[in-house]
C-alpha positions as CSV (number, residue, x, y, z in Angstrom):
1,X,49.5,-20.0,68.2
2,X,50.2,-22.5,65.4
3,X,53.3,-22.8,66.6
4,X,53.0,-22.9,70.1
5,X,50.5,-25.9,69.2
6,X,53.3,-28.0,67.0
7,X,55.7,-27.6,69.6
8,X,53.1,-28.4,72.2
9,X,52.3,-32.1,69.9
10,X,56.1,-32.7,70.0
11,X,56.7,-32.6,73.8
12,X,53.6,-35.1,74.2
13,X,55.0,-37.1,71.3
14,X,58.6,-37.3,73.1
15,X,57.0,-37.4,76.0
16,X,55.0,-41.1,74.8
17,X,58.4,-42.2,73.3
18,X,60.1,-41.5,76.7
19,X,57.2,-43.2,78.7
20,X,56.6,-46.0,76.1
21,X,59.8,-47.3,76.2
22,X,60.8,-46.8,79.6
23,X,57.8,-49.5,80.2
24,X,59.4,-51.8,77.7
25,X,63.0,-51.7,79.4
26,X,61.2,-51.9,83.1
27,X,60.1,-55.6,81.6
28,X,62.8,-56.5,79.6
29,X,65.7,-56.1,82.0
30,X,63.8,-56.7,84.6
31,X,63.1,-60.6,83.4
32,X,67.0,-60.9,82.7
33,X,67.4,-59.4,86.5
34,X,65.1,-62.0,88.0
35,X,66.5,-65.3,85.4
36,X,70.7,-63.9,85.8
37,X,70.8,-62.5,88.9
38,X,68.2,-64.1,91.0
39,X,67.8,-67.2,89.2
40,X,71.4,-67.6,90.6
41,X,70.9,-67.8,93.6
42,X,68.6,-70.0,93.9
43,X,68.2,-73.9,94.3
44,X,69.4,-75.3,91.9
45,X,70.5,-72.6,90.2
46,X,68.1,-71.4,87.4
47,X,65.3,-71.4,89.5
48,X,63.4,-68.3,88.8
49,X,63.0,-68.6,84.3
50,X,64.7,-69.0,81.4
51,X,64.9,-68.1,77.5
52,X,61.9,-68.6,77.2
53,X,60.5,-66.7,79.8
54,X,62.7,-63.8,78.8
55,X,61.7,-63.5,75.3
56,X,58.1,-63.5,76.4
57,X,58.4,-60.6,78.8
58,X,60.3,-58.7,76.3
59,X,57.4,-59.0,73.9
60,X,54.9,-58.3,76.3
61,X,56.9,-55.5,77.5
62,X,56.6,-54.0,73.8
63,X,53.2,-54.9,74.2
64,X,52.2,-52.8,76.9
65,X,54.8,-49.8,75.5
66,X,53.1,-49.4,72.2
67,X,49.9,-49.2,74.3
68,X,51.1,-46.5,76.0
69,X,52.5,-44.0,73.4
70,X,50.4,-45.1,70.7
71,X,48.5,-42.2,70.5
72,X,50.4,-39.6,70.8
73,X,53.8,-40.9,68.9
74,X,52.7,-44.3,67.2
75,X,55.1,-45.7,69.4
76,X,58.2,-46.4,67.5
77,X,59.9,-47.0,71.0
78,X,62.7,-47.8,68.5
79,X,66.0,-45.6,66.9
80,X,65.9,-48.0,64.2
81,X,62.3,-47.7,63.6
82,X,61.9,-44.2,63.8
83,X,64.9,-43.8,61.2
84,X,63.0,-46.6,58.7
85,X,59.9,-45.0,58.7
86,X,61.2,-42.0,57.9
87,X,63.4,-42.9,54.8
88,X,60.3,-45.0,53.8
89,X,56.6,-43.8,55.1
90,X,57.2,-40.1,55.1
91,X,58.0,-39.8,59.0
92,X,59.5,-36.4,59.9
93,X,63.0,-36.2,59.7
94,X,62.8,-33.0,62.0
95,X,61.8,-35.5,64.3
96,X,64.4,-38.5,64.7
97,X,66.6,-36.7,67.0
98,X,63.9,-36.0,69.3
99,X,62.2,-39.4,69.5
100,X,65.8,-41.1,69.2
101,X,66.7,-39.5,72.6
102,X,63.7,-39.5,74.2
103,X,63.7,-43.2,73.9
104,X,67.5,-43.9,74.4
105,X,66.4,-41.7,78.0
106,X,63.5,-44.1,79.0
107,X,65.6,-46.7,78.5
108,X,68.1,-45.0,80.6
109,X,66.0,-44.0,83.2
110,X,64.4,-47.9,83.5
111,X,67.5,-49.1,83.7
112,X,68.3,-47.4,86.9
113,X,65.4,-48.7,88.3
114,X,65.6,-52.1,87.5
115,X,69.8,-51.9,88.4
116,X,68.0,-50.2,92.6
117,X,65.2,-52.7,92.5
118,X,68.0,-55.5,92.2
119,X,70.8,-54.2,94.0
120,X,70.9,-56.8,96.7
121,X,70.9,-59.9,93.8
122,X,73.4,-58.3,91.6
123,X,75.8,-57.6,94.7
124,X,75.0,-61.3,96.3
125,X,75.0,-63.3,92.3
126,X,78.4,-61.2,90.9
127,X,79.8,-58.8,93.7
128,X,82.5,-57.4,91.1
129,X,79.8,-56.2,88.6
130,X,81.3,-58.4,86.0
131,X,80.8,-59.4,82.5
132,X,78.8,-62.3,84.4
133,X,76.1,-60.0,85.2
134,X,76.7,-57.7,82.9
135,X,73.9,-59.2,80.1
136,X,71.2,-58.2,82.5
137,X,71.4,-54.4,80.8
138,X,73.2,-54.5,77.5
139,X,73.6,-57.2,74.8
140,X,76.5,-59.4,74.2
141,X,78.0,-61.8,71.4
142,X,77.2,-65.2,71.9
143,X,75.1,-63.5,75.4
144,X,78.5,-63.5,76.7
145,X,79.1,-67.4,76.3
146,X,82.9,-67.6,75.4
147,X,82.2,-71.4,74.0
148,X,80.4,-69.8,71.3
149,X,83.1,-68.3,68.9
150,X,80.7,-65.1,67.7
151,X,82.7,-61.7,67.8
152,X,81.6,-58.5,66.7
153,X,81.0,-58.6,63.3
154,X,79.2,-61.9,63.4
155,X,77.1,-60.1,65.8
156,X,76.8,-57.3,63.9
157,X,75.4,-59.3,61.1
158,X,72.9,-60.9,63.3
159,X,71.4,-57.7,64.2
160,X,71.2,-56.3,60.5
161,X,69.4,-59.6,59.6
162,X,66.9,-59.7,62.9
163,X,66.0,-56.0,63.0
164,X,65.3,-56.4,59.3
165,X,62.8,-58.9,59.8
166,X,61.0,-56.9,62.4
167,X,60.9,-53.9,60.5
168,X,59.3,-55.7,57.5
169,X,56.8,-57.0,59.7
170,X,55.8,-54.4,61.3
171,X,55.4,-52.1,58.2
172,X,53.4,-55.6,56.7
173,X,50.8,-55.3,60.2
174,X,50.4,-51.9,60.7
175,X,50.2,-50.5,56.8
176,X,46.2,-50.3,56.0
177,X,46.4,-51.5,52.8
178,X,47.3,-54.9,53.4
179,X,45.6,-56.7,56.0
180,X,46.8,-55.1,59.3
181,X,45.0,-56.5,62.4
182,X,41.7,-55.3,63.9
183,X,40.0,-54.4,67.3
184,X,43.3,-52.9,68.3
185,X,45.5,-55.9,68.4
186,X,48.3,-54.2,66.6
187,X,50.4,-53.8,69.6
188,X,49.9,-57.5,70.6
189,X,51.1,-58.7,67.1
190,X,54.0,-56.4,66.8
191,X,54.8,-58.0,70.7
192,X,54.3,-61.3,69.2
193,X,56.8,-60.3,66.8
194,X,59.5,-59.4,69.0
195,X,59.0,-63.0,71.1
196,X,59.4,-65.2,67.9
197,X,62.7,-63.1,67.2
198,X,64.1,-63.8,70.4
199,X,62.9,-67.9,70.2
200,X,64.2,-67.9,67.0
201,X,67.3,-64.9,66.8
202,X,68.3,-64.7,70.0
203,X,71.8,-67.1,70.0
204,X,74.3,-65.0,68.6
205,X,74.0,-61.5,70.2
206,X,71.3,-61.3,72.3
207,X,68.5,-59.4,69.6
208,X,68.7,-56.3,71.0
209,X,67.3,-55.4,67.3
210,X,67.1,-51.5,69.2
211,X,70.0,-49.1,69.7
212,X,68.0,-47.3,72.4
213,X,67.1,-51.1,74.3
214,X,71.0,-51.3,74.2
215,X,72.6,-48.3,75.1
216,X,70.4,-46.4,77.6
217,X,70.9,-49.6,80.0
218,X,74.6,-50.1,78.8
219,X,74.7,-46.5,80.0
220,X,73.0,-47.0,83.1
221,X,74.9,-50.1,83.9
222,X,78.6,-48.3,83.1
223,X,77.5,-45.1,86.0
224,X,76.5,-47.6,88.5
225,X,79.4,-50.0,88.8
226,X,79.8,-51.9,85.6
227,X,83.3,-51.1,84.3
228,X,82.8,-53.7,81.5
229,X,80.0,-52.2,79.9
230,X,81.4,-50.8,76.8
231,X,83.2,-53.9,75.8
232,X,82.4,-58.0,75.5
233,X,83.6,-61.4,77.2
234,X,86.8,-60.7,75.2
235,X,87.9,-57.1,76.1
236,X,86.7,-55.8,72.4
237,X,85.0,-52.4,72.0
238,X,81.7,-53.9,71.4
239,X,78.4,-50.7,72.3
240,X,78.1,-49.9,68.6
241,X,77.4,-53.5,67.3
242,X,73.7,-53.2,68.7
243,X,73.3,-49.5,67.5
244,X,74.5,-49.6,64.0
245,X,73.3,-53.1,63.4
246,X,70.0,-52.5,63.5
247,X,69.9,-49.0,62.1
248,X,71.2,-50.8,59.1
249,X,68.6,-54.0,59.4
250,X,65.8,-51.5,60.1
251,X,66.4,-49.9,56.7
252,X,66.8,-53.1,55.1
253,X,64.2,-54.5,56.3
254,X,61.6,-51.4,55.2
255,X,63.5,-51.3,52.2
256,X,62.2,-54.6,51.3
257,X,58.9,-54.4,52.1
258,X,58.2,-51.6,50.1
259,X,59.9,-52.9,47.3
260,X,58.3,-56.2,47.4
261,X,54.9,-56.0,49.2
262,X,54.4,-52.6,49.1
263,X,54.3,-51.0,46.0
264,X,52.1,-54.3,44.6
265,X,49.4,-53.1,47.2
266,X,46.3,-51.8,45.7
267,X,46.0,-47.9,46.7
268,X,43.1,-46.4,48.8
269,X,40.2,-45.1,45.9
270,X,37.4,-42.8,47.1
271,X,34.1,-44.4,47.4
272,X,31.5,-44.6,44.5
273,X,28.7,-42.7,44.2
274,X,26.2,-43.6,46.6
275,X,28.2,-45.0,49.6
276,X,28.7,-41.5,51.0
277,X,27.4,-38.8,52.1
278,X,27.0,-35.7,49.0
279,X,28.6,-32.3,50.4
280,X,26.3,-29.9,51.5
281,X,26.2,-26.8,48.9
């Protein structure tokens, strides 16, 4: 019974991951859809949003994820997530694999959807299924601007250095013995988090700062026309800059904050005498 329980927990768990992050890609490439694609076409150009536009529906779009699997998985929604907070907050390691594919699979399956829902703008904006529409799914140096001279491994260092910084802010908001934020609000910081990355990290390789964000669309994108979609503007072999950057960053990151916020944190004490409740003999 036990352990028809455990394994029960775990399916709803991978199940929230799955769920969770599926909701995040549904608005993240769906805002890149509607700015590349659509925003092509119409007049002028560039009609239909920008950066900034993106980077707030990516956020949100974490927002309303974590919502969603909160409960059941604590919503990493997020490889590199999943893998920091099990080197550093005690997280399963049984359970990486799981979560890791369950989330690379929402992303997956979202990116299917949003690729349908937009067939008719990809087709009329880049008929070939180019490199020119090719950002709407997967990341790319420079976001595929050849006048920006960032290859891989300048890329690659981006995304060590960006999902670094959201790792060590979100261990700093959601770790109860610093000041996380009340009422539930968690999920709107951490969303928050992920906007002011892309306003401010967003140049040099797109901050997909999520191996799962990156290669479940790339995925999608590569079995529904896109023959580009393992390599970059130049014809490199580009898909495992934005998986092992920020499994690297994510580490980093949660490797700083323990050693230089955490560990200075006062630890939780049991209450004195008085405050609670004596146990019943």
């Amino acid at each position: 019974m036990a352990e028809r329980l455990k394994m029960h927990g775990l399916v709803g768990e991978v199940a929230a991951e799955f769920v969770g992050t599926m909701i995040l890609i549904l608005f993240g490439c769906g805002v890149v859809a509607q700015v590349v694609a659509g925003g092509a076409l119409t007049t002028p150009p560039g009609g239909l949003g920008n950066h900034d536009s993106i980077a707030w529906a990516w956020g949100l779009g974490v927002t309303l994820g974590v919502y969603v699997a909160a409960r059941l998985s604590g919503a990493h929604l997020n490889p590199a997530v999943t893998v920091a907070l099990a080197a550093f907050k005690g997280f399963p390691w049984s359970k990486v694999a799981p979560y890791a594919l369950a989330q690379t699979a929402g992303a997956f399956v979202a990116a299917l959807i949003v690729r349908w829902n937009y067939t008719e703008a990809l087709a009329k904006a880049d008929p070939g299924h180019t490199i020119k529409t090719q950002g709407v799914f997967s990341t790319l140096p420079a976001n595929g601007n050849p006048n920006l001279p960032v290859h891989e491994w300048g890329a690659f260092r981006d995304q060590v250095i960006g999902t670094a910084i959201l790792l060590l802010l979100i261990l700093a908001v959601t770790d109860l013995l610093n000041t996380p934020p009340g009422a539930n609000l968690a999920p709107f910081i951490v969303g928050l988090i992920v906007v002011a990355i892309g306003m401010a990290w967003g140049t040099n390789a797109g901050y997909a700062i999520n191996p799962a964000r990156d290669f479940g669309p790339r995925l999608a994108s590569f079995f529904t026309g896109y023959g580009t979609a393992w390599r970059d503007q130049y014809g490199n072999l580009y898909f495992w800059v934005p998986i092992i950057g920020p499994l690297v960053g994510g580490l980093l990151g949660a490797g700083l904050y323990k050693a230089l916020i955490g560990r200075f944190l006062p630890t939780a004490e049991p209450e004195p005498p008085g405050r609670v409740p004596a146990p019943e003999e």
